[in-house]
N, C-alpha and C positions, 0 to 999 in steps of 0.2 A: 583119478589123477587129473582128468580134464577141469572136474569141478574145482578141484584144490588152485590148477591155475590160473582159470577164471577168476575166481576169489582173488588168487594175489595181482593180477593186472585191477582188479576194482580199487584194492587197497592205494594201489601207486595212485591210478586218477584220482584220486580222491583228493590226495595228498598234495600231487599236483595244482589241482582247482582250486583247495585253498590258497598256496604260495598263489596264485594268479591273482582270485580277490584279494590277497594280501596286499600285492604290489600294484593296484589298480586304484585302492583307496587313499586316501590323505593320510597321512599320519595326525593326529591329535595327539597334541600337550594337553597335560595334565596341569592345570593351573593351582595353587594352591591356595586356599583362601586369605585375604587380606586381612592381618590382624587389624581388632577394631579400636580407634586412636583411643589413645589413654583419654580418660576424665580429666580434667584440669581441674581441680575444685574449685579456684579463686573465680573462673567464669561464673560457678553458679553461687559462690557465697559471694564474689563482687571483688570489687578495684577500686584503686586510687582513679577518681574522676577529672582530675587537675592536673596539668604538666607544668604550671607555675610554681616557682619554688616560693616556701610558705615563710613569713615574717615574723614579727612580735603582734601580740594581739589575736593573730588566728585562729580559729575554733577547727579543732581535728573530731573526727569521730572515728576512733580505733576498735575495730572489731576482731575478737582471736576465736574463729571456729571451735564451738564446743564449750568455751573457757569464759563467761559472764563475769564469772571476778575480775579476770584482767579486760575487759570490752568496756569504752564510756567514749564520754565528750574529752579530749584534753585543750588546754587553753595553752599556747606558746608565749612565755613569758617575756618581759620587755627585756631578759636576757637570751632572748632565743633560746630557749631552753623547754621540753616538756618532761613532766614527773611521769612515767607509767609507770602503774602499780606491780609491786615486789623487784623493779630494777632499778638499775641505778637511771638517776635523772641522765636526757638524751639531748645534746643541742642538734637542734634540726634546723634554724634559720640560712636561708638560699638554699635548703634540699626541697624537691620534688614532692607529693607526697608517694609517691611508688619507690623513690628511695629510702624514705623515710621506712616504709613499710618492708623492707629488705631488712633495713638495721634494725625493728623491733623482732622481726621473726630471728634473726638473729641472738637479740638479747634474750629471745625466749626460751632458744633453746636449749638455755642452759637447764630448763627446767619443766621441757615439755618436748616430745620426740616431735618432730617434723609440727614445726606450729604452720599455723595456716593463719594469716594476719592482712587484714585488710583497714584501707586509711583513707578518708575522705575527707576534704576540706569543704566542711558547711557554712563559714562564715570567713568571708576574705575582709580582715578588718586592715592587712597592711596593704595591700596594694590600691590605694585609693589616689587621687586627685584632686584639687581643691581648685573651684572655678570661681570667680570675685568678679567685681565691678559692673559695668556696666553689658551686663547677660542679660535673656529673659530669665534663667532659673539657675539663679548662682546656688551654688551648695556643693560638694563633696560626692563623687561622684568614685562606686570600688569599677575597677577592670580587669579582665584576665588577657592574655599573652600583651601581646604589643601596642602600643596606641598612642597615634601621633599627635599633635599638636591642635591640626584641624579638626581630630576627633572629636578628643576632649571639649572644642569648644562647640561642636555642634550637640555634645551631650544637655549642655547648657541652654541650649536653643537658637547659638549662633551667637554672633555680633551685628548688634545695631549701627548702619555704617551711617547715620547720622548723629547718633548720640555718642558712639565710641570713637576713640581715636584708634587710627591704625598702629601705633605701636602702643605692646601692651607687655607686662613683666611677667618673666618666669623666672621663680625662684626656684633653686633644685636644693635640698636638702640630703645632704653625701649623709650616711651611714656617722651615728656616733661613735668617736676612738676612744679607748681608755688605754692611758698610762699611769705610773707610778712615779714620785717624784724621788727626791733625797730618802725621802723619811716615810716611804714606803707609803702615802698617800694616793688611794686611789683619785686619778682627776678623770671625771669625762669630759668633751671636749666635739663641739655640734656646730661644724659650719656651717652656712646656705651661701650660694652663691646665686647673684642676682643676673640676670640675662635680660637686656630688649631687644625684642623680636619686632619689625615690620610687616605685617601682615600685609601688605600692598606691592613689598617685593618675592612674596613667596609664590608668583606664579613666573616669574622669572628665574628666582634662584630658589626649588623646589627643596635644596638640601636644608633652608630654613625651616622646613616643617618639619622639626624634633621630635622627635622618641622620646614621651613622657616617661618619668622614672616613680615610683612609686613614693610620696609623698610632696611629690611637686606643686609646687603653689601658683595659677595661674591668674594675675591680675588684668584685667579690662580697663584702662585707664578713661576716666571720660576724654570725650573732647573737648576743645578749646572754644572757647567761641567769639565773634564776631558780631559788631552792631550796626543796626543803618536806621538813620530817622530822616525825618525832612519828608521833603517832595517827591514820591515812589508809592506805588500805591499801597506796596505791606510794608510799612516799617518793622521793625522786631528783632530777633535774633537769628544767627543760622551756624550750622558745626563749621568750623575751622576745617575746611578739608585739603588736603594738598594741594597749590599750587593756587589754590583761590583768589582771584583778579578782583579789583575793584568794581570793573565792569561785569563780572559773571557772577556778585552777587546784587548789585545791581536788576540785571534779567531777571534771577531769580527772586527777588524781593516786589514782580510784577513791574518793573521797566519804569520811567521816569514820567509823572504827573506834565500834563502839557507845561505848567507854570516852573518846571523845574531849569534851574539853570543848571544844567551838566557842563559847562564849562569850569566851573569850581567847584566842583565836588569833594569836600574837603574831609582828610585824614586824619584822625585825633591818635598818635601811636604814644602808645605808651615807654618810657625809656627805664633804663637800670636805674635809673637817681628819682624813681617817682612819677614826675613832670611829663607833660604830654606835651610834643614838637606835633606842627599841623602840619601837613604832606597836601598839596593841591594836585587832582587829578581832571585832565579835560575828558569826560567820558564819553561825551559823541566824536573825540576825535579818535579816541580810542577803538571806538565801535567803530569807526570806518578804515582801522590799520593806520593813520594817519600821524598818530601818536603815543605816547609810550603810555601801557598800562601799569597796575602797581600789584605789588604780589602782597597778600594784605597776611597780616604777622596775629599774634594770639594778642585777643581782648581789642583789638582795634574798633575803634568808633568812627561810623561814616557817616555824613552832613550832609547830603543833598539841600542843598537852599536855593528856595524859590525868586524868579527876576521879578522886578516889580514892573518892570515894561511888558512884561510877558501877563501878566498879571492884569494893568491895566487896558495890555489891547485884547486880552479873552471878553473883560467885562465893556468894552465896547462892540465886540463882536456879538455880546450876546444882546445887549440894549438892541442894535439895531434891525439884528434875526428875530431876536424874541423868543428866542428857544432855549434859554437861560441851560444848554448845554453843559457849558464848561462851569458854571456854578453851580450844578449839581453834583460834578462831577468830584468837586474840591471838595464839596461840603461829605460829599461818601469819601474820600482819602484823610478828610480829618476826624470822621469818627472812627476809623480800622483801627484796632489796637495793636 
């Protein structure tokens, strides 16, 4: 009997001890394991690499997993239109090429359980831009997403701000319409519209620097130019540049030969009727704020002519120095070309 009870008081502690380490330790969740993410095929067969919607011209390369008969190069037609094989022909122009490839796996599956379609634009023949005039590297240049004005022209190599004029023409070319007339006549019908841009106010009014649109024609106009001869030591030509003073090409033409009378400095301006009117400018009075200077206009011819008093007191100044100075000096400003 004794042992019998023993026994059963062991039983109970026993019983006991465990509920204690029971409630002594943490409880642990059981976590379940995370399912592993689907495969995405198109990650490993590929994607549309282009978020630019695609033109006339374009070279696609359609690929359909598994399916080599229907996979090639397509060309988008100048009707925005591409042919894939066994569907019906597909206008894509201004879609994406990831939309594009939505609507093929679509036309496919008329004919194929869950196609897998993939669409890359290898050749961007519509999104181009045409850079003209006076660039270092005019020609035709293709781009993808956005691209402004100043882009475009530093694709070129910039603008030459002695040889180019600051305003230069952008022509935009809208999208061709077609209608039908009376008699059921298809007409097409191809505007451009012509834009001048200042390139001189664009960092003031920065909203002039355009968003090129695909087929835009960007021309570089030369500039204008200006003449000076006579008594200065570089006679020659220089660009017409804004606001250009009689006296600040003057300076830059190397400033007035000592024999130079700058008081008549005379302006050959060309008029609407032909005929050139002569404009007289006093340029040393000019150069001292003392008098008015002239804003000199396209093709103007400037006359520096030499004083004959000026003239003959250099060549007595030189007789009596001997350092024949100012006569050498004449004879290097008359042979500068």
């Amino acid at each position: 009997m004794r042992v019998r009870r023993l026994i059963g008081w062991a039983a109970v502690g026993a019983v006991l001890a465990a509920a204690g380490v029971a409630q002594g330790l943490p409880e642990t969740a059981v976590v379940p394991p995370e399912p592993a993410p689907a495969l995405n095929p198109m990650a490993v067969y590929g994607s549309s690499a282009s978020a630019d919607p695609v033109g006339p011209g374009d070279l696609l390369d359609v690929r359909v997993f598994g399916q080599p008969q229907l996979s090639g190069d397509l060309r988008v037609g100048p009707d925005g239109v591409i042919a894939p094989a066994f569907v019906a022909p597909l206008a894509v122009e201004g879609k994406t090429p990831l939309q594009i490839q939505q609507l093929l796996a679509t036309q496919f599956s008329g004919m194929l359980l869950h196609p897998l379609v993939s669409v890359r634009l290898v050749e961007n023949n519509s999104r181009r831009v045409s850079v003209n005039g006076e660039v270092p590297r005019p020609g035709v240049y293709a781009f993808s997403g956005q691209l402004s004005l100043l882009q475009a022209l530093a694709l070129a190599g910039g603008v030459d701000p002695v040889k180019a004029s600051p305003k230069l023409l952008l022509f935009h070319q809208p999208p061709v319409t077609t209608r039908r007339d009376a008699s059921g006549t298809l007409t097409f019908t191809a505007n451009a519209v012509l834009e001048t841009v200042d390139l001189s106010q664009i960092e003031a009014h920065p909203e002039l620097d355009k968003l090129i649109q695909p087929g835009d024609v960007i021309d570089v106009q030369q500039a204008h130019q200006v003449y000076i001869s006579g008594d200065v030591m570089h006679p020659g030509s220089a660009a017409l540049l804004p606001g250009l003073t009689v006296t600040q090409l003057v300076s830059s033409s190397g400033g007035l030969l000592p024999q130079a009378d700058g008081g008549q400095v005379r302006v050959l301006r060309l008029e609407p009727n032909g005929q050139r009117r002569t404009l007289i400018v006093d340029v040393g009075r000019a150069q001292q704020n003392r008098g008015p200077d002239l804003e000199l206009a396209a093709d103007d011819i400037v006359l520096v002519p030499g004083s004959a008093m000026r003239m003959v007191g250099l060549e007595l100044l030189d007789f009596f120095t001997g350092t024949e100075r100012w006569r050498v000096q004449q004879t290097v400003a008359n042979r500068v070309p």
